[in-house]
C-alpha positions as CSV (number, residue, x, y, z in Angstrom):
1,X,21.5,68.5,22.1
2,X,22.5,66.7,25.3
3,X,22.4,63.1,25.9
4,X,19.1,62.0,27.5
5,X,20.1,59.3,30.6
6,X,16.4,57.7,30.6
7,X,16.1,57.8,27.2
8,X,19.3,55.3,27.1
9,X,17.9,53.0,29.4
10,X,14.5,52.8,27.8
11,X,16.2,52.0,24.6
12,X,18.0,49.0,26.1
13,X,14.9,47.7,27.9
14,X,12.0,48.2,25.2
15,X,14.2,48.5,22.3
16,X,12.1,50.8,20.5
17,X,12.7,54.8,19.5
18,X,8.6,54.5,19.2
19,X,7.9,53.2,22.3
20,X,10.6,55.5,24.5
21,X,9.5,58.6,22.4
22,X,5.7,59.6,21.5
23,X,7.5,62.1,19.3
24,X,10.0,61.8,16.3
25,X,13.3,62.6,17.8
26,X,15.0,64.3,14.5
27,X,15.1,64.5,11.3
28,X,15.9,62.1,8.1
29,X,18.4,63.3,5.4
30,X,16.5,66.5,3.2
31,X,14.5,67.8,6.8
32,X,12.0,64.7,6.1
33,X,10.4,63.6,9.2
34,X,10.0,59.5,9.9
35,X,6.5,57.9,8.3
36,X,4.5,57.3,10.8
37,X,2.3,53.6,9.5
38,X,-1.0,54.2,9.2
39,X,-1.2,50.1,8.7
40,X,0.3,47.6,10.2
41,X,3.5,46.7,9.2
42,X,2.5,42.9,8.7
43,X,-0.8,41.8,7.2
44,X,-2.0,38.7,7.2
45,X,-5.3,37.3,5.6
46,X,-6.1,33.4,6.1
47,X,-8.2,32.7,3.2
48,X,-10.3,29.0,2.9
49,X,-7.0,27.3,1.9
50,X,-4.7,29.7,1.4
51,X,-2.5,32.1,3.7
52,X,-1.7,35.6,2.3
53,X,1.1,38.2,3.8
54,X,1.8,41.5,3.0
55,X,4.8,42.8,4.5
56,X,5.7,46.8,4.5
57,X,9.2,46.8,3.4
58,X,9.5,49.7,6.3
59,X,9.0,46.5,8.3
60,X,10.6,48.4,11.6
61,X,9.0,51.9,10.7
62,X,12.0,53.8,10.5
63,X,11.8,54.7,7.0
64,X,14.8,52.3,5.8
65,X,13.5,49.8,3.7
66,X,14.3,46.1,4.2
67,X,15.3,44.2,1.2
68,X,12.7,41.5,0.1
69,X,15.4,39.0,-0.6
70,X,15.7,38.4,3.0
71,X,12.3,37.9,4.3
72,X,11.2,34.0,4.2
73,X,7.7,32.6,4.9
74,X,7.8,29.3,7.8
75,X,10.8,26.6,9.2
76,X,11.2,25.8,5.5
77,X,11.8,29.6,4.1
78,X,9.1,30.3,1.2
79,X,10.2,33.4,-0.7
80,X,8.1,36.2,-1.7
81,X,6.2,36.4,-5.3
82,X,8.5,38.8,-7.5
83,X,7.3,42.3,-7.8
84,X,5.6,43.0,-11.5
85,X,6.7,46.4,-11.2
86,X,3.7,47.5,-8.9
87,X,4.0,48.4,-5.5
88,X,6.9,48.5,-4.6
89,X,6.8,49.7,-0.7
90,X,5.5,46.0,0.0
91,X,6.4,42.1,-0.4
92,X,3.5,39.8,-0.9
93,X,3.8,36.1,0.4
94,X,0.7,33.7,-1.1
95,X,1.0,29.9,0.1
96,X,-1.5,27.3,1.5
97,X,-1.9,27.2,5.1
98,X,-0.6,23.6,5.1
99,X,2.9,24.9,3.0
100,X,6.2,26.0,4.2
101,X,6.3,23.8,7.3
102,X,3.5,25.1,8.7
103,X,1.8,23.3,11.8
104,X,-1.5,22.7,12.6
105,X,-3.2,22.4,16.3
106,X,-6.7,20.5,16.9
107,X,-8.5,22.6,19.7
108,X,-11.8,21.8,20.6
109,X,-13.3,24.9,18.7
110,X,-10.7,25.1,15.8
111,X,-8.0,24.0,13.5
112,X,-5.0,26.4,14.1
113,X,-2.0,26.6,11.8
114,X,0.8,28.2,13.0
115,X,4.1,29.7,11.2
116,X,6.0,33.0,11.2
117,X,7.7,35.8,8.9
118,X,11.4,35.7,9.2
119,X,13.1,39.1,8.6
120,X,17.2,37.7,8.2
121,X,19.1,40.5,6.9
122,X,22.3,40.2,4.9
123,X,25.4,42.6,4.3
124,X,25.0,44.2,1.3
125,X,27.6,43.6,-1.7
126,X,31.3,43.3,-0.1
127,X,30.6,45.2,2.8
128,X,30.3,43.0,5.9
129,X,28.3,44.7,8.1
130,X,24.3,45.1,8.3
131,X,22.0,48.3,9.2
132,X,18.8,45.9,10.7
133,X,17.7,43.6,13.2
134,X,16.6,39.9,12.6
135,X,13.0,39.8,13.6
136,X,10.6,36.8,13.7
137,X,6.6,37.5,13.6
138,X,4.3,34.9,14.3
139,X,1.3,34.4,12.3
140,X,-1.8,32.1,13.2
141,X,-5.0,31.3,11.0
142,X,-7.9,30.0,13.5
143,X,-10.5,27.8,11.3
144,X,-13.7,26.9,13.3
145,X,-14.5,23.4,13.4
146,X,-18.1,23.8,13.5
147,X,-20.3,23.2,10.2
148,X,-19.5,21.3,6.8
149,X,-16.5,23.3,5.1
150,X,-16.8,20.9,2.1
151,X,-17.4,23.3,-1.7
152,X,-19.7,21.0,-3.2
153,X,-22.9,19.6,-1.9
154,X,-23.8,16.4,0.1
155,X,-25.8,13.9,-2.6
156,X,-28.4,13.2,-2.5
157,X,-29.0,16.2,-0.3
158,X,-32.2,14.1,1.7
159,X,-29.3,12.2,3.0
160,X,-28.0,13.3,6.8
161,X,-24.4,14.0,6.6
162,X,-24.1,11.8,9.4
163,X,-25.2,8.9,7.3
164,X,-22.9,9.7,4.4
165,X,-19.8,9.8,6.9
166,X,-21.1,6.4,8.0
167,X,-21.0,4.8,4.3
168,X,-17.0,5.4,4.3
169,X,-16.4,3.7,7.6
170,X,-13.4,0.8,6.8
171,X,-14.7,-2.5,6.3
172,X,-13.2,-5.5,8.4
173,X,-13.0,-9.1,6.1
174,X,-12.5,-11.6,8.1
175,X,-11.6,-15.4,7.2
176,X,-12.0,-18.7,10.0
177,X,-11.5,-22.1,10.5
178,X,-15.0,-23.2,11.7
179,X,-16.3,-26.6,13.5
180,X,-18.3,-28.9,10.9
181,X,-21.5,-27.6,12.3
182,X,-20.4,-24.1,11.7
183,X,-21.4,-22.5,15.2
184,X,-17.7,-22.6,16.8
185,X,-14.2,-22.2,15.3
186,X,-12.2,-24.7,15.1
187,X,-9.3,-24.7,17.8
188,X,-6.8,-26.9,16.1
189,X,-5.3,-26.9,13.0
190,X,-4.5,-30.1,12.5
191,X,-6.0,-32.3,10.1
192,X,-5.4,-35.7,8.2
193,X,-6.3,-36.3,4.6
194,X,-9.4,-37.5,3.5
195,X,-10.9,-34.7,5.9
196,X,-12.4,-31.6,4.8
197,X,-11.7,-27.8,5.9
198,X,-14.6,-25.7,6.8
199,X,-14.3,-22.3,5.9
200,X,-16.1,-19.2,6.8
201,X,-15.8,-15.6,5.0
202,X,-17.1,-12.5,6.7
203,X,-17.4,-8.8,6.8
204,X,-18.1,-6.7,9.6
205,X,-19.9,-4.0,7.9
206,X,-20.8,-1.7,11.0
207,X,-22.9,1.4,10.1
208,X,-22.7,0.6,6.7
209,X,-25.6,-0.2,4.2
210,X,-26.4,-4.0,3.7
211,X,-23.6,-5.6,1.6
212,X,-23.1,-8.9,-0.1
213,X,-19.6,-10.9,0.7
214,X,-17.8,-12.7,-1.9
215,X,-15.0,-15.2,-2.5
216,X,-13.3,-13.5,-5.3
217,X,-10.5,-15.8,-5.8
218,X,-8.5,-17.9,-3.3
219,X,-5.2,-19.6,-3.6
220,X,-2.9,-22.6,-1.2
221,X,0.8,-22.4,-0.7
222,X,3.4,-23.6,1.7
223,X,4.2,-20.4,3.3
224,X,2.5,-17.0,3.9
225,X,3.5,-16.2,0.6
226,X,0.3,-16.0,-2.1
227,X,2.9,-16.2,-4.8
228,X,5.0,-18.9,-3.4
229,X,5.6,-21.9,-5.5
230,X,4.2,-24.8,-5.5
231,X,0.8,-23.6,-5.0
232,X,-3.3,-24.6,-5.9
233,X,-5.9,-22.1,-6.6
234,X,-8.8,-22.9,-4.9
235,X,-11.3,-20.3,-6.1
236,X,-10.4,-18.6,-9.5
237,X,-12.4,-17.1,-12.2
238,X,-14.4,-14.2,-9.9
239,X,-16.1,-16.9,-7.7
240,X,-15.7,-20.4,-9.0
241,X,-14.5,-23.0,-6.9
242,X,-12.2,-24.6,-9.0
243,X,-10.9,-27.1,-6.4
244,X,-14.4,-28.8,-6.9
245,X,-13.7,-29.6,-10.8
246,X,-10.9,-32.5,-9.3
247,X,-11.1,-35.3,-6.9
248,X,-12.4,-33.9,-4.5
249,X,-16.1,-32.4,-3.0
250,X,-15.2,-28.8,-2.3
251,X,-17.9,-26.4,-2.6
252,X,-19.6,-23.4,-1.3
253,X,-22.9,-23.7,1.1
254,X,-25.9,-22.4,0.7
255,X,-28.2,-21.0,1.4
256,X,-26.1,-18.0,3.1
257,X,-26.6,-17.4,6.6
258,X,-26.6,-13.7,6.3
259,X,-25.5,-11.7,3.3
260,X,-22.2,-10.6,4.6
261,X,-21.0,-14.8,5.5
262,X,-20.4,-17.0,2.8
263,X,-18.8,-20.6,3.7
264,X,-17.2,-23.0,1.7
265,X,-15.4,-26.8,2.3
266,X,-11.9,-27.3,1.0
267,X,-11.2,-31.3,0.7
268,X,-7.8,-31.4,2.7
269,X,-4.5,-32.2,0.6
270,X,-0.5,-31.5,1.3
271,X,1.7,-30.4,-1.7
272,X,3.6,-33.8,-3.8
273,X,6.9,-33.7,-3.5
274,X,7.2,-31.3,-0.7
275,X,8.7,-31.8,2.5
276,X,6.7,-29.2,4.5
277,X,3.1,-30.3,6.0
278,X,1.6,-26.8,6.1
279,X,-0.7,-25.1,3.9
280,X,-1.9,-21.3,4.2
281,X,-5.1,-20.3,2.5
282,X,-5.1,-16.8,0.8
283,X,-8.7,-15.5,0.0
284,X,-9.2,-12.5,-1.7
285,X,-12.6,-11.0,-0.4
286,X,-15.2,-8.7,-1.7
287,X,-18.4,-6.9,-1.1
288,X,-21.0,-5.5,-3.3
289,X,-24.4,-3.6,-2.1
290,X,-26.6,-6.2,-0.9
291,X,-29.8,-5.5,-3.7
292,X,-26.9,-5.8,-6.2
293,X,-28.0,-8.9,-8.4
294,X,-25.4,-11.6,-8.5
295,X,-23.5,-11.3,-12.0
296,X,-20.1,-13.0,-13.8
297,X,-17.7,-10.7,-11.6
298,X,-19.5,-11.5,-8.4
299,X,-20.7,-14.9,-7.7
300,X,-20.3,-18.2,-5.4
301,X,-20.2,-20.9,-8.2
302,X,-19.8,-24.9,-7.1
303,X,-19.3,-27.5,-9.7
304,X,-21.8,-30.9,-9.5
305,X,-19.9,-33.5,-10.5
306,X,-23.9,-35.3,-10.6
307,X,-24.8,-32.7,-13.3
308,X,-21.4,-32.3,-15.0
309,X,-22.2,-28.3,-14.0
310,X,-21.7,-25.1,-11.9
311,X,-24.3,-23.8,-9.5
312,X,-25.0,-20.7,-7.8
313,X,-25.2,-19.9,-4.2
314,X,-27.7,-17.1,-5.3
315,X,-28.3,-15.6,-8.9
316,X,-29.0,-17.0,-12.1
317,X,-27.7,-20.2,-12.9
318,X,-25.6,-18.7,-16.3
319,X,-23.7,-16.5,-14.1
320,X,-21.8,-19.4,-14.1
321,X,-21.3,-20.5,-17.5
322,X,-18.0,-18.7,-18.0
323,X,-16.6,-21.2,-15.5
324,X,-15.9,-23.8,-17.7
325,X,-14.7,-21.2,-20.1
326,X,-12.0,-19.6,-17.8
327,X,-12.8,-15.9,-18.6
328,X,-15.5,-14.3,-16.5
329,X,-15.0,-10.5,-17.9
330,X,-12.2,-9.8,-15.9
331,X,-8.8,-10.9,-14.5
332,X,-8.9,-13.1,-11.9
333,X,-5.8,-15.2,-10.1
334,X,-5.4,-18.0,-12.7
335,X,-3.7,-21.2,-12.6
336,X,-2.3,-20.3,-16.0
337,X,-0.9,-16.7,-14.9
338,X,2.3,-16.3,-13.6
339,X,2.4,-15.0,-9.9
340,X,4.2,-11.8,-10.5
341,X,0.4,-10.9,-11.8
342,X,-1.1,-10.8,-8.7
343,X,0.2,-7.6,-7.5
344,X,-1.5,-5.9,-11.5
345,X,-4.9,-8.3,-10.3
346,X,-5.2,-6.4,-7.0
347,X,-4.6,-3.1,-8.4
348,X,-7.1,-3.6,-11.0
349,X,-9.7,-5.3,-9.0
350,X,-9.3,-2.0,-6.8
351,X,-10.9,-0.1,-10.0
352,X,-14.0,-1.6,-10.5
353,X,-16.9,0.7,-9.5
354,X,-19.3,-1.8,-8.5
355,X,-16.8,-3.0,-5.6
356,X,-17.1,-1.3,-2.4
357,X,-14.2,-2.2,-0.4
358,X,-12.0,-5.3,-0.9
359,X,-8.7,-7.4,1.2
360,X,-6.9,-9.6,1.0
361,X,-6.9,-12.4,4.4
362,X,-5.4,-15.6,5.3
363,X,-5.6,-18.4,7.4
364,X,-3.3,-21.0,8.6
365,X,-0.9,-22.4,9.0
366,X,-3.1,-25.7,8.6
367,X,-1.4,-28.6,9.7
368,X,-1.9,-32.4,8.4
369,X,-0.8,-35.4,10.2
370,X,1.0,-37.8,7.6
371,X,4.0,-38.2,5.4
372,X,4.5,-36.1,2.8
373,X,5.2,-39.1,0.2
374,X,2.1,-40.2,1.1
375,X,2.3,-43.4,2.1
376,X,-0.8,-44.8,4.4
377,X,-1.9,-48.2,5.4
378,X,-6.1,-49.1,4.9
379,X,-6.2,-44.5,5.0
380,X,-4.6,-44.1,8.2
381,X,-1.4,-42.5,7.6
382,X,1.6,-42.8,10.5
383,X,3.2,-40.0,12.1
384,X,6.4,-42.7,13.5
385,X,9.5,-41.4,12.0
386,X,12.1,-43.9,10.6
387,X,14.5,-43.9,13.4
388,X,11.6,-44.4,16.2
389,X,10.6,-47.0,14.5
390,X,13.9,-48.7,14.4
391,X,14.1,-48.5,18.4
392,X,11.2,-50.1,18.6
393,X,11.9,-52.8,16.5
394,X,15.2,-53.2,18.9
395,X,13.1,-53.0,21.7
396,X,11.0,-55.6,21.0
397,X,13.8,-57.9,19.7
398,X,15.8,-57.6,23.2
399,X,12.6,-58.0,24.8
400,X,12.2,-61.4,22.7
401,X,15.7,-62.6,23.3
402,X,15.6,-62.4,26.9
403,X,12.4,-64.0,27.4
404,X,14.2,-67.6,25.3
405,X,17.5,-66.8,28.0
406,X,14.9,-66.7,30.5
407,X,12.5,-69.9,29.4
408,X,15.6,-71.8,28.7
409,X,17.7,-71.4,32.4
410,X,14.0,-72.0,34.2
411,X,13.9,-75.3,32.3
412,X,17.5,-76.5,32.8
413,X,16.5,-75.4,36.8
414,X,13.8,-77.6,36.8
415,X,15.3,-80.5,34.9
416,X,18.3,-80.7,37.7
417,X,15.9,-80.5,40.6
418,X,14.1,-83.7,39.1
419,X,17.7,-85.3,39.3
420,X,18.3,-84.2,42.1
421,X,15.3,-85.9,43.5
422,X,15.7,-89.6,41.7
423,X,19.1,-89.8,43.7
């Protein structure tokens, strides 16, 4: 048979024997003709999470079989499930849609994950040369964005799915330095002792049902570090204001102004011993629904120093009992616990069921105006360091010396005028 001219040139523009020829253009070895697919040679089926391949292994329809060892699945090269002795004319590729490198594509209408069947082939034993082409098929799942795709139902099912997305918005705990009145925050941070710190916890709750804010525990320290040392807990024990047991008239205020606020004074104080004059407060906040009754693990507890007791911002009053007692019926950031605890409190307060959503939020640096040793004269402490205060001592002793120089040549002036004059 002579060469066929356009038969050349549609192979080196198309590619493709089946394309160039409607017709088979021989015969195989033993006077078989070429398979002609009834399928396609690549099938793909995007199930709800998984993607599922099929690949004739007479991939380019020429009846020579590629070898499954060289066919890969994505960018990260998945290999086929091993044959059980079935069907052996295809290789079968199951992964999820998210495996193998896949990527996904947010459209207005669907979720699209996109990868592709890499065909790579290999010489075969020593020889060093190979009988195929490399060929790279992309494959797409489309997924519909319309409509809940969840397996299980929405419960209660009375409740709009709309509502139940709402419920699992992110809380945002917030915690202020407030004005003594409580309607502004306070601009400075400055403070001297004997004053008190005004403090305001709140949540933003947003579409969220009504919840109830507490004070879980709250701790002072030098630096932004909760676990830094020295430090003073302030609120310990789920709720009780411990800073209210010492010299001082810290407490929480009541009643609340809304459910999700809950203030509380701090009488002010620097650390003994320590040169620094700045104090960060570290609150660990919490919310629970708001019909939730008060109980031992959630609670705003003040002790009377009147009454020798604790009292509740809201609840019963022996919700507070375990105050004295130091063990409210769960861990809480103790004065007696070593700090490296508070990373194992966190993590555990995170597992309680009755606890929505909880954080951790700080406020400072608070500044106070005095020595750190303390000393004060009649409560006013003085800022004037050492060395200013020596100046002014000079100061005032040149200031003295040359108003004797001064007195003393206006006096000697006026004694020889009067001499003068006698003569």
């Amino acid at each position: 048979m002579e060469p066929n001219p356009g038969l050349f040139v549609c192979l080196l523009l198309l590619g493709s024997t089946e394309l160039c020829c409607p017709q088979p253009l021989g015969l195989l070895q033993g006077g078989a003709r070429p398979p002609v697919p009834s399928l396609p040679p690549v099938q793909v089926q995007c199930l709800e999470a998984q993607l599922v391949v099929t690949v004739s292994r007479d991939l380019f329809g020429t009846g020579k079989l590629v070898q499954p060892s060289d066919l890969t699945l994505g960018p990260e090269g998945c290999r086929p499930l091993v044959s059980t002795g079935g069907d052996d004319a295809v290789v079968k590729f199951e992964v999820g849609v998210h495996e193998c490198g896949s990527s996904v594509q947010v459209t207005n209408d669907a979720l699209v994950y996109s990868t592709f069947l890499l065909h790579k082939p290999r010489p075969v034993g020593n020889l060093s040369i190979v009988r195929t082409n490399r060929a790279e098929v992309p494959i797409e799942c489309h997924y519909p964005r319309q409509g809940n795709v969840s397996s299980r139902a929405i419960l209660p099912t009375w409740v709009p799915f709309r509502t139940t997305v709402s419920s699992e918005e992110k809380l945002v705990f917030s915690l202020r330095l407030m004005e003594e009145n409580w309607s502004t925050e306070k601009t400075s941070p400055t403070f001297f002792l004997g004053e008190a710190a005004h403090l305001q916890a709140e949540v933003r709750t947003g579409s969220h049902l009504p919840l109830r804010l507490f004070v879980d525990y709250c701790v002072a320290t030098p630096t932004l570090d909760q676990d830094a040392s020295p430090r003073h807990t302030i609120v310990d024990f789920h709720g009780c204001l411990v800073d209210g047991l010492s010299d001082s008239s810290s407490a929480f205020q009541g009643p609340r102004p809304r459910p999700d606020i809950l203030r509380f004074t701090v009488d002010v104080f620097h650390f003994a011993n320590d040169s620094r004059n700045t104090v960060y407060i570290t609150c660990h906040l919490k919310v629970t629904p708001a019909n939730q009754a008060p109980d031992q693990l959630n609670k705003a507890c003040s002790y009377s120093k009147s009454s020798s007791s604790w009292t509740p911002v809201e609840g019963a009053a022996d919700i507070c009992k375990c105050c004295d007692k130091g063990n409210c019926g769960g861990p809480g950031y103790s004065r007696r616990q070593a700090p490296a605890r508070s990373q194992e409190i966190r993590s555990m307060s995170r597992k309680r069921r009755h606890v929505t959503e909880e954080a951790d939020v700080t406020v400072g640096p608070l500044i106070f105006l005095g020595e750190a040793g303390g000393h004060s004269v009649e409560g006013w402490t003085s800022p004037v360091h050492p060395s200013m205060a020596l100046g002014l001592g000079l100061a005032v002793m040149a200031f003295l010396s040359l108003a004797v120089v001064l007195g003393l040549t206006k006096r000697c002036h006026s004694a020889s005028h009067s001499m003068s004059l006698s003569q």
